[in-house]
N, C-alpha and C positions, 0 to 999 in steps of 0.2 A: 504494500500500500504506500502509496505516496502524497503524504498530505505537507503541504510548505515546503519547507525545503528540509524535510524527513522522509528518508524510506523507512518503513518498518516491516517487519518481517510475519506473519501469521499465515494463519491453517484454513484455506477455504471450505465452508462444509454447507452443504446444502445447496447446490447451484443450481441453477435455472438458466433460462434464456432472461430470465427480467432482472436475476439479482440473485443475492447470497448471503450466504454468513459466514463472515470473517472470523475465528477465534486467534487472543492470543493480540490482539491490538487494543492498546488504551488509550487515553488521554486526546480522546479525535470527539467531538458535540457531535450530536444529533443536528441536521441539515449541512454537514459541512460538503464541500466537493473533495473530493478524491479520483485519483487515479490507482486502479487496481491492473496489478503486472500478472497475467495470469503464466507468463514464461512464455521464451520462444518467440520475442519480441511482440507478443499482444497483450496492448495495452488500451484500457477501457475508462472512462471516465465513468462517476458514479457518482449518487449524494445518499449520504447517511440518513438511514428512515430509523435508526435505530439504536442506540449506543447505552450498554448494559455491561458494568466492568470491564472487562479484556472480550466480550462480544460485538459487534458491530453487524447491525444487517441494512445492504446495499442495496440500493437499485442503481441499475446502469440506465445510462443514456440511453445507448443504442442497444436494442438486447441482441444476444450472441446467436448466434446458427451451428446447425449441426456441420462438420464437417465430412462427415459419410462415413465415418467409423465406430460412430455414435458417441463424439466425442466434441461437447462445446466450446466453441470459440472466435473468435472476431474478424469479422468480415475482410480487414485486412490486417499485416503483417507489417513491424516498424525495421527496417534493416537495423543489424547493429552495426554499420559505416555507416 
């Protein structure tokens, strides 16, 4: 997750095409933007509907698509150059 100019590191659980639950990230309010790194250069914009201790539950922007392996993820891909 990346909120300000912090990366933090947490356990995505529960995902969907619309959103997720972060465990394992704190100190981020409720409505704030973020940026969620799902790996493999996609990256997702989101805003917090949710923030409970080290829980966090997101809704994305754009919601993600299946890739055909039944495996979600974002429409496009950010090069690492």
């Amino acid at each position: 997750v990346i909120h300000g100019n912090s990366y933090r590191s947490g356990i995505i659980r529960n995902l969907s095409e619309t959103g997720a639950l972060i465990d394992g990230v704190d100190n981020i309010p409720a409505k704030s933007l973020i940026i969620v790194d799902l790996g493999e250069g996609q990256l997702t914009f989101a805003q917090v509907v949710r923030s409970q201790g080290r829980k966090l539950g997101v809704q994305f922007d754009v919601p993600l698509i299946d890739d055909g392996t039944g495996t979600l993820g974002t429409r496009r891909r950010v090069s690492a150059y």
